[in-house]
gemmi code that builds the backbone of each chain (N, CA, C; Angstrom):
import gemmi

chains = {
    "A": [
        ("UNK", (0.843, -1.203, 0.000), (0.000, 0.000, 0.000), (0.870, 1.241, 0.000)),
        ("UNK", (0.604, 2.371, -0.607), (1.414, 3.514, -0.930), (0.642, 4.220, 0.413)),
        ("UNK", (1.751, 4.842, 1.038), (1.836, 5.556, 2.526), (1.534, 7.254, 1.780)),
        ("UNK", (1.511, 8.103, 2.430), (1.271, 9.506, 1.877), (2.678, 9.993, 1.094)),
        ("UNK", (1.928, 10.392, 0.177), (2.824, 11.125, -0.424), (3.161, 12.346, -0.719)),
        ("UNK", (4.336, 13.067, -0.667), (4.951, 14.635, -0.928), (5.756, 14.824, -1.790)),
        ("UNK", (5.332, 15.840, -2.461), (6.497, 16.422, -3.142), (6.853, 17.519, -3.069)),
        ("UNK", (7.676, 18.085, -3.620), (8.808, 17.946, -4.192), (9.074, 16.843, -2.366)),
        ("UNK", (10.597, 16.510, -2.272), (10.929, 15.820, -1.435), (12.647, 17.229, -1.029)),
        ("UNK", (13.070, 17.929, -1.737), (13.659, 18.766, -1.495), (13.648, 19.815, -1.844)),
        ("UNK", (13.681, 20.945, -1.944), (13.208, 22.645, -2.502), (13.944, 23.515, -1.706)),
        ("UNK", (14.678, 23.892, -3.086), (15.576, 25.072, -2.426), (15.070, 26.174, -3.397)),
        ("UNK", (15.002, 27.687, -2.586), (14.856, 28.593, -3.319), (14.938, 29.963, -2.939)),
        ("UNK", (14.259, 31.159, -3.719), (15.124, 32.376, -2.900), (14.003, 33.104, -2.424)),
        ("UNK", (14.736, 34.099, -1.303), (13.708, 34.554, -0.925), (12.649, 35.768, -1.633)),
        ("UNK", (11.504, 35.627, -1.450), (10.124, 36.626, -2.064), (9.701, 35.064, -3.183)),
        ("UNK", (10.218, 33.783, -3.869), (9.647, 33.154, -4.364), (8.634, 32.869, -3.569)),
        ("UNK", (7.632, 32.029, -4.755), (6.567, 31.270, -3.795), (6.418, 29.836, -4.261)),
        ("UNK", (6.192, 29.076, -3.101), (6.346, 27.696, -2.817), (5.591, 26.841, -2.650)),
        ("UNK", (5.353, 25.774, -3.551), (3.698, 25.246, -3.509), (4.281, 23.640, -3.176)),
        ("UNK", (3.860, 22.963, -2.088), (4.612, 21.637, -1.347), (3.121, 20.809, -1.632)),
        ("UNK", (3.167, 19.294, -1.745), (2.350, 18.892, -2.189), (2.085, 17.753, -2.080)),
        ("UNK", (0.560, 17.090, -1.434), (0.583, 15.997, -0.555), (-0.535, 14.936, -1.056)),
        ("UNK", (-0.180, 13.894, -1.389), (-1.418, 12.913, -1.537), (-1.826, 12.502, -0.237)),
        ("UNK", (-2.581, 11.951, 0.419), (-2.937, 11.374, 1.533), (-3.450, 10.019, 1.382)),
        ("UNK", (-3.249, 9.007, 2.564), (-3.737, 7.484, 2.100), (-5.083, 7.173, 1.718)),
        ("UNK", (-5.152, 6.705, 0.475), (-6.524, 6.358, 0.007), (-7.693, 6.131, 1.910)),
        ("UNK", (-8.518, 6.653, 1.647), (-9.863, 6.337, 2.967), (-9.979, 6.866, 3.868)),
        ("UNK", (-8.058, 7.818, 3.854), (-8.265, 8.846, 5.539), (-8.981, 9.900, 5.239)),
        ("UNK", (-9.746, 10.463, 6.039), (-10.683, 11.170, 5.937), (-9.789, 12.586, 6.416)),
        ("UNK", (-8.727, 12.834, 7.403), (-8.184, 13.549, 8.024), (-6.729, 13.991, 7.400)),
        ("UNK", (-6.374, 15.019, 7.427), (-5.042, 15.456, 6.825), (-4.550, 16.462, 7.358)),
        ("UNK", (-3.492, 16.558, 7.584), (-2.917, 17.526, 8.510), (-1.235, 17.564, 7.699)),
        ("UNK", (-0.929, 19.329, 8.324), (0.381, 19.421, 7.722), (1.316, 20.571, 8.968)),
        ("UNK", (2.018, 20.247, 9.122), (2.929, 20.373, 10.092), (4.363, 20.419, 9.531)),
        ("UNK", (4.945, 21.453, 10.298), (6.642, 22.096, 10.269), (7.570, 21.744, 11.123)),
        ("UNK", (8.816, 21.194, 11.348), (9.393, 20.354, 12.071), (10.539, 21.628, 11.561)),
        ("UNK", (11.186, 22.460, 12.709), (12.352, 22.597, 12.927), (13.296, 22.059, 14.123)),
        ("UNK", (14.854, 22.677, 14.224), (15.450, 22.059, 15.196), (15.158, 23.179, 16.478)),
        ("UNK", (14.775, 24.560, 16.057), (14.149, 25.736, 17.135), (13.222, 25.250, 18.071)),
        ("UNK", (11.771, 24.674, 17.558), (10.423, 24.839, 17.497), (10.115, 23.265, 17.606)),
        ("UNK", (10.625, 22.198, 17.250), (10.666, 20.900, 17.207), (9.041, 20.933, 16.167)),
        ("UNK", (7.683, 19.972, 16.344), (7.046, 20.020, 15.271), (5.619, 20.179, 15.582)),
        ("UNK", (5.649, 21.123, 14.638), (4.174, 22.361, 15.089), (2.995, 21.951, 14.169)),
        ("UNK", (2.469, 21.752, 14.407), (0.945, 21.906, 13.711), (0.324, 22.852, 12.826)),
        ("UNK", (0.413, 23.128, 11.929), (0.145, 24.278, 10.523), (-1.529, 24.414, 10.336)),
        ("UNK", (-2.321, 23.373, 10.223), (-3.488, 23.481, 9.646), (-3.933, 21.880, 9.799)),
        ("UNK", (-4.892, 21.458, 9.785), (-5.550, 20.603, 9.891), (-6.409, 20.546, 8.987)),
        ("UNK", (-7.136, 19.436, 7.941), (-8.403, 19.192, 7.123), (-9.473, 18.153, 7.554)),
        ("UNK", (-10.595, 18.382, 8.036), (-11.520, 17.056, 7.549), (-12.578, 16.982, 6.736)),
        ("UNK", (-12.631, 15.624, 5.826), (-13.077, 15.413, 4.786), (-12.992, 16.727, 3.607)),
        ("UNK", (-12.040, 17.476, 3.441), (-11.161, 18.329, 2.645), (-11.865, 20.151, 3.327)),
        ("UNK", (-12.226, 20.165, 4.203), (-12.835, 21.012, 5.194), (-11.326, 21.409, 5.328)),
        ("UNK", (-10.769, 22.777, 5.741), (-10.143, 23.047, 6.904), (-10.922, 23.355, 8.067)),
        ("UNK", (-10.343, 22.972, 9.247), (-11.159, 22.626, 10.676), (-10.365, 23.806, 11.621)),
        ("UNK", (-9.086, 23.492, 11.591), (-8.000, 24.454, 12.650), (-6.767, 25.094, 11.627)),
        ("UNK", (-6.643, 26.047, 11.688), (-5.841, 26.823, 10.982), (-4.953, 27.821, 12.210)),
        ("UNK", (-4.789, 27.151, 13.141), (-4.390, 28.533, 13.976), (-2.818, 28.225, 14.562)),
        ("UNK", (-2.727, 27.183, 13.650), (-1.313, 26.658, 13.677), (-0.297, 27.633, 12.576)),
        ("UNK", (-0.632, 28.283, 11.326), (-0.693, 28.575, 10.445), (0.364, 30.416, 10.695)),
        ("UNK", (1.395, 30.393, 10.504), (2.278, 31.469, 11.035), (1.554, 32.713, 10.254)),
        ("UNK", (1.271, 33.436, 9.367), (1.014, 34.261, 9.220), (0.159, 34.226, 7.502)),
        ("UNK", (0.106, 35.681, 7.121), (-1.270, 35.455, 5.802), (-0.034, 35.044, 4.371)),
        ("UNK", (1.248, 34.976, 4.818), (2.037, 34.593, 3.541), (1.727, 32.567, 3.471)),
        ("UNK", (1.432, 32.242, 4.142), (0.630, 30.619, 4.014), (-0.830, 30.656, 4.150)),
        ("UNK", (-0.740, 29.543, 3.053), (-2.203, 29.195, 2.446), (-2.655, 27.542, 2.184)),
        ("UNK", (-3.180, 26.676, 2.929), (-3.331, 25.350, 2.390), (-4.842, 25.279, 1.688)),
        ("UNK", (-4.931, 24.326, 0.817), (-5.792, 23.958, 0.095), (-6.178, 22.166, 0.088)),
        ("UNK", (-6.855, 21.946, 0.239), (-7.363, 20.558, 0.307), (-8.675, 20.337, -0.872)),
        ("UNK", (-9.000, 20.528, -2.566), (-9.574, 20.485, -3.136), (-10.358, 19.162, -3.471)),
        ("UNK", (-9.509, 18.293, -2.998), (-10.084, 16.995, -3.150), (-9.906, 16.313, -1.957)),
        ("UNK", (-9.881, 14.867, -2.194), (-9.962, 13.757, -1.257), (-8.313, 13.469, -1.048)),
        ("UNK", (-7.758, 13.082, -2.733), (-6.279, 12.854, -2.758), (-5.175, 13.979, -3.069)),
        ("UNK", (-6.115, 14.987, -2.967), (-4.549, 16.435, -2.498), (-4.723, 17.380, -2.361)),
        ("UNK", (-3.844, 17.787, -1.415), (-3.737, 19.078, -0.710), (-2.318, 19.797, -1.012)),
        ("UNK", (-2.196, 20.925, -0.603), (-1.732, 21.710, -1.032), (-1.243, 23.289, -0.041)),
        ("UNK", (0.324, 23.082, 0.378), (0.710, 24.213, 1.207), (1.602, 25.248, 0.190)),
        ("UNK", (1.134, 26.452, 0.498), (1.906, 27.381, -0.350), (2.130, 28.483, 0.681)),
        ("UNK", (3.713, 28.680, 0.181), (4.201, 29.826, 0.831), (4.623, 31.048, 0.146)),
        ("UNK", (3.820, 32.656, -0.016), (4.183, 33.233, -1.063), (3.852, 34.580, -0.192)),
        ("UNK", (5.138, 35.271, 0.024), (6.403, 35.223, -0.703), (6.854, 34.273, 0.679)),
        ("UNK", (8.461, 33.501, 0.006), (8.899, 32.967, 0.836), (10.336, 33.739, 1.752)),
        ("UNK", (10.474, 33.352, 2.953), (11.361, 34.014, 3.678), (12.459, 32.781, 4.062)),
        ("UNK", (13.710, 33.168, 4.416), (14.533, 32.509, 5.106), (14.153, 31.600, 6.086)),
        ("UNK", (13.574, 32.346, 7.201), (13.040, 31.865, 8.472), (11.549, 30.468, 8.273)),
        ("UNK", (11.392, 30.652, 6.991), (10.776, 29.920, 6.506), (11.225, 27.850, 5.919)),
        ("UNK", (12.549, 28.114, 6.396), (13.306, 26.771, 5.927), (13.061, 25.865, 7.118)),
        ("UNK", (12.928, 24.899, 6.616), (12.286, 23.598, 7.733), (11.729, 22.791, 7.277)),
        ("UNK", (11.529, 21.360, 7.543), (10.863, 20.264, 7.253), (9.240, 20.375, 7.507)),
        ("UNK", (9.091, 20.324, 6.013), (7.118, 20.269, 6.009), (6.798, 18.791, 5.837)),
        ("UNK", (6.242, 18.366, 6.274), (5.295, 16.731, 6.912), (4.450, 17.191, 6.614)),
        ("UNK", (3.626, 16.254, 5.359), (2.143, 16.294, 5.830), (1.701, 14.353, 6.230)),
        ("UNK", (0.603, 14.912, 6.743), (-0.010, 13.036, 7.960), (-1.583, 12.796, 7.679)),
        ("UNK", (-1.670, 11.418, 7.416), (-3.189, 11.776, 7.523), (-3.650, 10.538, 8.380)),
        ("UNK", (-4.998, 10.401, 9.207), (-5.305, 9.560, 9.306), (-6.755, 9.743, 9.350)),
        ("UNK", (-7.560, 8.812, 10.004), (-9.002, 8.200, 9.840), (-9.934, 8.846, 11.537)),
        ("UNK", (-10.892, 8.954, 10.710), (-11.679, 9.305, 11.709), (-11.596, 8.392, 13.199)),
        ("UNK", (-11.868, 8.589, 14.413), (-11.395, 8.171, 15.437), (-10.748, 7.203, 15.757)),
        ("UNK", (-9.448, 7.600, 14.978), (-8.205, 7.046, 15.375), (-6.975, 8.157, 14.575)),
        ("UNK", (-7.547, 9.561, 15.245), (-6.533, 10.337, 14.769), (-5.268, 10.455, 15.189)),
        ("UNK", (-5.409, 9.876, 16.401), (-3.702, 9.771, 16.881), (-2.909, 8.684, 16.159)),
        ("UNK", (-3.060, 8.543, 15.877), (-2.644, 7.400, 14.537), (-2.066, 7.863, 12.839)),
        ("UNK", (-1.867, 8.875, 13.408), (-1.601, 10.196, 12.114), (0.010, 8.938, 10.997)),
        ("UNK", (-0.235, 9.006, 10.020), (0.573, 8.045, 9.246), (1.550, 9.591, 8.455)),
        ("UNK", (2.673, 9.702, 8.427), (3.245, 10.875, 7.928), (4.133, 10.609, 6.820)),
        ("UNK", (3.661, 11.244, 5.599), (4.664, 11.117, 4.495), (6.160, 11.537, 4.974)),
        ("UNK", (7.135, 11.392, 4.221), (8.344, 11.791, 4.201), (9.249, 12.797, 4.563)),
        ("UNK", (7.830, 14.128, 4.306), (8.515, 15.468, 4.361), (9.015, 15.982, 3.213)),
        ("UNK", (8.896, 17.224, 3.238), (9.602, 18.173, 1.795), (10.678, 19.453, 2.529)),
        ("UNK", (12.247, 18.805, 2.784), (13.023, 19.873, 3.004), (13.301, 21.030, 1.723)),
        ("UNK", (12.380, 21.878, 3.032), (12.784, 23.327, 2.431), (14.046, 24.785, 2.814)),
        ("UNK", (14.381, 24.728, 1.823), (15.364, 25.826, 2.094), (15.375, 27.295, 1.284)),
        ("UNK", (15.245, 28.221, 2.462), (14.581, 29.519, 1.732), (16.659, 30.224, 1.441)),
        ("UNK", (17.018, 30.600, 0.446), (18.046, 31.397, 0.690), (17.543, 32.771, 0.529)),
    ],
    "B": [
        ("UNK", (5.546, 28.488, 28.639), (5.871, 27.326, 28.408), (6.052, 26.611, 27.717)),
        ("UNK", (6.451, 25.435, 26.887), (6.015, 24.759, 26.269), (4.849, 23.854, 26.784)),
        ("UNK", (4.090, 23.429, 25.790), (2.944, 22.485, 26.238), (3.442, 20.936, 26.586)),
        ("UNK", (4.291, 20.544, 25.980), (4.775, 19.203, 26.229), (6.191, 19.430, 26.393)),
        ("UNK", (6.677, 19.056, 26.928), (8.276, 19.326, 27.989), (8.818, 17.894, 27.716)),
        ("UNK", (10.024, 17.706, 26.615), (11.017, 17.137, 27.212), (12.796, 17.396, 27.215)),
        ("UNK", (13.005, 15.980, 27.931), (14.777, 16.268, 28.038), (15.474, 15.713, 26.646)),
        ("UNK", (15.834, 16.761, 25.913), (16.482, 16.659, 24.687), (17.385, 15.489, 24.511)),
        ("UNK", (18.200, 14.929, 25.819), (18.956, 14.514, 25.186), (20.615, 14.869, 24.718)),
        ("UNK", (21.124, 14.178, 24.155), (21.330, 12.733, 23.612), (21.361, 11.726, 25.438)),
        ("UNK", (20.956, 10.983, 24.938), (21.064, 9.559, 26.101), (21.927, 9.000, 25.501)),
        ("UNK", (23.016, 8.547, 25.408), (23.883, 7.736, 25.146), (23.984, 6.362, 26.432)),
        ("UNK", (23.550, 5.009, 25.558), (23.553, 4.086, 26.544), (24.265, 3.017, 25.780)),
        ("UNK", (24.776, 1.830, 26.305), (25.243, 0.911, 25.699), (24.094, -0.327, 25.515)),
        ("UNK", (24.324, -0.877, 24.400), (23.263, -2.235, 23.725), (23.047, -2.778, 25.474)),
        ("UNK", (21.992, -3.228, 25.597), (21.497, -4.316, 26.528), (21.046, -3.462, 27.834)),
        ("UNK", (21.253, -1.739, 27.654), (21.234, -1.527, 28.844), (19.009, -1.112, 28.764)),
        ("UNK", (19.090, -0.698, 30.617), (17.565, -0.089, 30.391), (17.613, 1.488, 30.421)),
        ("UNK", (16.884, 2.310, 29.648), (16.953, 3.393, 29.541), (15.251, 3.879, 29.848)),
        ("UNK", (15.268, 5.185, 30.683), (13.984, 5.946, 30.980), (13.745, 7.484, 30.296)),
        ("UNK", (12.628, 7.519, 29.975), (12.678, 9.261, 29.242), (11.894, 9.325, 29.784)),
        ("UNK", (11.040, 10.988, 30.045), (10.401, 11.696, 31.067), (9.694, 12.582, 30.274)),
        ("UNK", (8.810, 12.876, 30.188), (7.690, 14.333, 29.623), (6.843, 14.536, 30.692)),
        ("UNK", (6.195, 16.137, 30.764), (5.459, 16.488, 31.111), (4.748, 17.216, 30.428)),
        ("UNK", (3.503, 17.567, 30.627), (2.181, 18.179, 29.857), (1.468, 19.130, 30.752)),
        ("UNK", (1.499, 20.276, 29.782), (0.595, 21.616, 30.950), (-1.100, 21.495, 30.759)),
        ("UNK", (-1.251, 21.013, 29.860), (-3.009, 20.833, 30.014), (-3.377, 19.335, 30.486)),
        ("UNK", (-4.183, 20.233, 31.935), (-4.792, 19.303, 32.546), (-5.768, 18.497, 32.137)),
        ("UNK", (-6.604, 19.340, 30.796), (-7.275, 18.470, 30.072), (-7.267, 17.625, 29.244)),
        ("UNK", (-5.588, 17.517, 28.827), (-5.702, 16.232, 27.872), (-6.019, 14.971, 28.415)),
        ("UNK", (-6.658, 14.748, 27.241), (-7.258, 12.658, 27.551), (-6.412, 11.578, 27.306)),
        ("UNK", (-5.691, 12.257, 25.492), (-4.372, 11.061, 25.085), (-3.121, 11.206, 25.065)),
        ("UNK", (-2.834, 9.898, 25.101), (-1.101, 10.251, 25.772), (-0.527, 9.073, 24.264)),
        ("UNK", (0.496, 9.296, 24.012), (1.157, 8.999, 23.156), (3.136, 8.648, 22.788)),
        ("UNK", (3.413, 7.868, 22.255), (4.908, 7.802, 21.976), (4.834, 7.648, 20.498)),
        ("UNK", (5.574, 8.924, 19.845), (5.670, 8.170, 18.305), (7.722, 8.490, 18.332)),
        ("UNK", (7.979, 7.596, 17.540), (9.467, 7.584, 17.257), (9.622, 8.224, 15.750)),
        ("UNK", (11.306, 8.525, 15.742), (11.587, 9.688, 14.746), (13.061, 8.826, 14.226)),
        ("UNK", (13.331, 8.479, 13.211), (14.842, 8.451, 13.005), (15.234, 9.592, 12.164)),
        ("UNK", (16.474, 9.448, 12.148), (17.449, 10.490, 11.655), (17.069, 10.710, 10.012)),
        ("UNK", (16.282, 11.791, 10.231), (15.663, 12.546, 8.922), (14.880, 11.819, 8.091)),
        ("UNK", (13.709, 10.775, 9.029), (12.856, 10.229, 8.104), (11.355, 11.103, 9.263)),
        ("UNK", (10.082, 10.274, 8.644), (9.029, 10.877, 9.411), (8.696, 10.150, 10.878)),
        ("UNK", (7.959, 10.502, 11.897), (7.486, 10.139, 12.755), (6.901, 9.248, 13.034)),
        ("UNK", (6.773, 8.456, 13.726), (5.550, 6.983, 13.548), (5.287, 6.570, 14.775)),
        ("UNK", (3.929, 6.050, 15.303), (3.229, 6.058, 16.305), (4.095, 4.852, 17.280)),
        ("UNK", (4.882, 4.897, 17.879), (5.120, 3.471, 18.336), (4.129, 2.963, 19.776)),
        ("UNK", (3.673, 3.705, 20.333), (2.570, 3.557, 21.164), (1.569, 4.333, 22.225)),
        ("UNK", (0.859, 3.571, 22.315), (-0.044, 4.631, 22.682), (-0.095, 4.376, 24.643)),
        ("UNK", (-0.490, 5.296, 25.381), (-0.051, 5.050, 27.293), (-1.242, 5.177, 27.409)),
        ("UNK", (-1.477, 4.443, 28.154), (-2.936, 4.052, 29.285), (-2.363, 4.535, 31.053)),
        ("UNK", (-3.941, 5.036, 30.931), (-3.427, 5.231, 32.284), (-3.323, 4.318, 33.433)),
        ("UNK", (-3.173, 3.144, 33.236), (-2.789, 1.921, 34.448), (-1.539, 1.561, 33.878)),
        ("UNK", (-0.914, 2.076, 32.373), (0.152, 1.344, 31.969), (-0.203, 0.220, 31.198)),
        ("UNK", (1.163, 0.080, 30.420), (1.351, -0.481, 29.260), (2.422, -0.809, 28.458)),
        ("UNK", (2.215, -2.162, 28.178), (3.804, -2.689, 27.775), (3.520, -3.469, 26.588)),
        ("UNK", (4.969, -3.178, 25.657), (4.901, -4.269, 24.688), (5.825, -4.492, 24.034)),
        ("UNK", (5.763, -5.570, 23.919), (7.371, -6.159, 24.269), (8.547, -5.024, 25.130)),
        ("UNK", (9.808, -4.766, 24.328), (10.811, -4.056, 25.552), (10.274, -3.046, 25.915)),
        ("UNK", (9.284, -2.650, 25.520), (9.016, -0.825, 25.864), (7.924, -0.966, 26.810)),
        ("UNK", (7.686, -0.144, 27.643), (6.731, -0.102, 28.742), (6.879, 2.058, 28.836)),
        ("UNK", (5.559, 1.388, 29.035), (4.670, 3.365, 29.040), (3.810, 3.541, 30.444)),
        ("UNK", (4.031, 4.556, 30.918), (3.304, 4.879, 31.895), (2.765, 6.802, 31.990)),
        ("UNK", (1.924, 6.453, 32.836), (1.011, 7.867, 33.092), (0.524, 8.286, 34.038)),
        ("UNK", (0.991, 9.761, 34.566), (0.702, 9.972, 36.036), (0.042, 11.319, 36.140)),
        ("UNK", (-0.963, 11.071, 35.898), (-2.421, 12.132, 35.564), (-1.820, 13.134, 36.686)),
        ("UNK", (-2.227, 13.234, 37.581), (-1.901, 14.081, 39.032), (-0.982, 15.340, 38.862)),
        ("UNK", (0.287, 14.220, 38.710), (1.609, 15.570, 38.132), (2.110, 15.298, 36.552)),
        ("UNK", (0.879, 15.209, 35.756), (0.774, 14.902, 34.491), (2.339, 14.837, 33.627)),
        ("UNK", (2.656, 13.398, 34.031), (3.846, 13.343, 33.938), (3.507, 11.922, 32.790)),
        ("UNK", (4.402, 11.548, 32.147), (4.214, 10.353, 30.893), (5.954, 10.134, 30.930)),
        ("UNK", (5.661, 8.614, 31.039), (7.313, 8.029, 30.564), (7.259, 6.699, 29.912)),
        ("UNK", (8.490, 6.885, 29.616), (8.742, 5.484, 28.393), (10.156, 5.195, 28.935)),
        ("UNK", (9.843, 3.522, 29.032), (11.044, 2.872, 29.520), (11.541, 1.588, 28.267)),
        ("UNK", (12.524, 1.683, 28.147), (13.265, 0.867, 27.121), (14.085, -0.465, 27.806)),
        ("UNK", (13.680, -1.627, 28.175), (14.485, -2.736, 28.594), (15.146, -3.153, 27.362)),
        ("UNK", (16.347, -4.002, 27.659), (17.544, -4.558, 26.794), (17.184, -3.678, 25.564)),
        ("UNK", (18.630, -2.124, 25.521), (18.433, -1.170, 24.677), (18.990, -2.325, 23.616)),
        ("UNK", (18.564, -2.114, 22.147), (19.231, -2.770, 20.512), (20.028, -1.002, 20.486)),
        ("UNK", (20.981, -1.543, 19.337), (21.254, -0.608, 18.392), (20.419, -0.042, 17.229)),
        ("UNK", (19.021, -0.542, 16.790), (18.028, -0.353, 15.793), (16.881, 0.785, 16.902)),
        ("UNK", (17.448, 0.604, 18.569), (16.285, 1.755, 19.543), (17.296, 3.442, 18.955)),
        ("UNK", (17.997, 3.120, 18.335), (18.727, 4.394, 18.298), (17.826, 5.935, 17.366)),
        ("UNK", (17.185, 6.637, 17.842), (15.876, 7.392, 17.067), (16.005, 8.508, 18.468)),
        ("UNK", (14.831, 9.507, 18.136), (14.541, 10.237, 18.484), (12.761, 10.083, 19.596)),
        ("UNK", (12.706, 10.041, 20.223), (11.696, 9.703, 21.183), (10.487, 10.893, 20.977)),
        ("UNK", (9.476, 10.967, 20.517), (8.520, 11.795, 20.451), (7.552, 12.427, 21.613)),
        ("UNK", (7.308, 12.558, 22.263), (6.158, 12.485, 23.358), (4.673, 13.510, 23.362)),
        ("UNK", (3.660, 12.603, 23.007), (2.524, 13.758, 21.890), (1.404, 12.976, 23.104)),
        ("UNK", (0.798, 14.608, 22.939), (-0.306, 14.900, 23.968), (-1.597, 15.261, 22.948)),
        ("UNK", (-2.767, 15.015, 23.086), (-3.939, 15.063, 22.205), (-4.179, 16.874, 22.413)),
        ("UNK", (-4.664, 17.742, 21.562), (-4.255, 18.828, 22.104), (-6.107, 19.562, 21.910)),
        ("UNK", (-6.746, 18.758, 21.997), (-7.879, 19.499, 21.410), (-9.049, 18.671, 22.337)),
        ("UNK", (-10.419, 19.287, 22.317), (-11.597, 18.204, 22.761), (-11.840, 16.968, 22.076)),
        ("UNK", (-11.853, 17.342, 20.768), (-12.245, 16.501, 19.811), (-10.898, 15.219, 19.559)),
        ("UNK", (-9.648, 15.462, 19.816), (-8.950, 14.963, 20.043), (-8.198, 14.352, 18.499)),
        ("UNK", (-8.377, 15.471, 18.080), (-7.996, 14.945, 16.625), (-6.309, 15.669, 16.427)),
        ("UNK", (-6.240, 16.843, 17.147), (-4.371, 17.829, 17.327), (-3.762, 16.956, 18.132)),
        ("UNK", (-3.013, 16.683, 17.805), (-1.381, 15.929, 18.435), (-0.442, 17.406, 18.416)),
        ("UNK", (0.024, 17.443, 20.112), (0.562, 18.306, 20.451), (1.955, 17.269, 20.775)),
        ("UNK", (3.077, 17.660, 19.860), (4.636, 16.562, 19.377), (5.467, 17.593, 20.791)),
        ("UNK", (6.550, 16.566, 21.752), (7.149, 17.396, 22.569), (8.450, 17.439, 21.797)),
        ("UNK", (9.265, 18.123, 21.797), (10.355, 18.082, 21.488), (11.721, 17.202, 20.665)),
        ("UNK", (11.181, 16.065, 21.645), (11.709, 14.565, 21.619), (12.901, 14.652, 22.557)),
        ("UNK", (13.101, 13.151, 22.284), (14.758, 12.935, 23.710), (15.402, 12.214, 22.513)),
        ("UNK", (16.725, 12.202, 22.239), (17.604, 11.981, 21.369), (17.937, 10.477, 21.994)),
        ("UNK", (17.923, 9.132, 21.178), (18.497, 7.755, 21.903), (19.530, 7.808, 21.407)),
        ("UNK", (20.654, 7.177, 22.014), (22.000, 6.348, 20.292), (22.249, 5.195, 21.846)),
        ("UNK", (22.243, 4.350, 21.156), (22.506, 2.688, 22.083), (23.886, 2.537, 21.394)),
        ("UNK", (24.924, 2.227, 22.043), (26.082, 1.913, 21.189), (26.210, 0.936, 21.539)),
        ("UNK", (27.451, 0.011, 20.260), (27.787, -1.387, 20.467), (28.941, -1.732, 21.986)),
    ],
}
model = gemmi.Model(1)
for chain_id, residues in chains.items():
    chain = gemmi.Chain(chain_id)
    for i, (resn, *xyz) in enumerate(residues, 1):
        res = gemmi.Residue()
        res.name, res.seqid = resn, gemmi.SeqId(i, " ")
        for name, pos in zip(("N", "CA", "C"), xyz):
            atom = gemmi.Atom()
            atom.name, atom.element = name, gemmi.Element(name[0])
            atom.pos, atom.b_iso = gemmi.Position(*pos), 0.0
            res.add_atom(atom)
        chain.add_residue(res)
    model.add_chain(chain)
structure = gemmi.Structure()
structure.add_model(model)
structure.setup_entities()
């Protein structure tokens, strides 16, 4: 079975670009979530989806991020414009209705803002 | 504060030994308690979940101490494959769907 998937899987770029990171989720989870893992901050919670709803957004640093969940199989974090302070490992996780602690997490997309 | 508190780490222990990690949690209202493990630059993964009477399976044993909302994970006969990053995630919401991730505690078991 294919686990969630992200892409790009590395992204480097400069700063004021904008950055569109990009997530399949496991066929049936109803739940999707995307989260930032630095070595500062360890790993924060960005936004949350259910059934392609956003639910909690207050994870979400400021109005230069934007996620999108248009469908069932993808979602979608964009950062525009992008900043330095902005470099860090994006995870997105999804899992199933009550058994959300059970969050299954793609790979991650290291980003690096120069 | 932080919401979930732990000791960074590194633990450096040798193969076979037992090793303990420690978290604490500032909301009195969380319900779930959690361990997910991390290796070195891959993703996170649930390795188990703590009850509050405790809970074991196979080498790892979890415990939970509502009162001084304290959560630990104990590692009998450390491998060299326990060598990861220790997660310690608190449910962060009513609905219980936010996983609040602590920091982690750094393992390396050497030969």
């Amino acid at each position: 079975d294919a686990g969630v998937i992200q892409s790009p899987r590395h992204e480097v770029t400069e700063m004021g670009q904008e950055v569109t990171l990009r997530c399949k989720p496991i066929s049936g989870h109803d739940y999707l979530f995307w989260y930032r893992q630095t070595m500062m901050r360890g790993l924060e919670l960005l936004i949350y989806f259910n059934n392609n709803v956003p639910i909690d957004d207050s994870g979400m640093p400021e109005d230069r991020f934007s996620a999108k969940m248009p469908n069932a199989s993808f979602s979608t974090l964009k950062i525009q414009p992008s900043e330095p302070r902005d470099s860090a490992v994006y995870f997105c996780a999804s899992g199933q209705a009550g058994l959300t602690y059970e969050q299954y997490f793609g790979p991650g997309t290291r980003l690096t803002v120069t | 504060r932080k919401e979930v508190e732990q000791d960074p780490g590194p633990f450096n222990v040798p193969e076979g030994a037992t090793v303990a990690f420690n978290c604490t949690y500032s909301n009195s209202a969380s319900q779930s308690f959690f361990w997910y493990r991390q290796d070195c630059r891959k993703e996170p993964k649930l390795l188990m979940s703590v009850y509050s009477s405790g809970n074991e399976d196979g080498r790892f044993t979890a415990q939970l101490n509502r009162a001084s909302q304290y959560i630990s994970l104990l590692i009998r006969d450390s491998k060299l494959s326990d060598s990861a990053t220790y997660l310690c995630v608190v449910n962060g919401d009513n609905a219980g769907n936010m996983l609040t991730f602590g920091g982690g505690t750094r393992l390396m078991v050497k030969p």
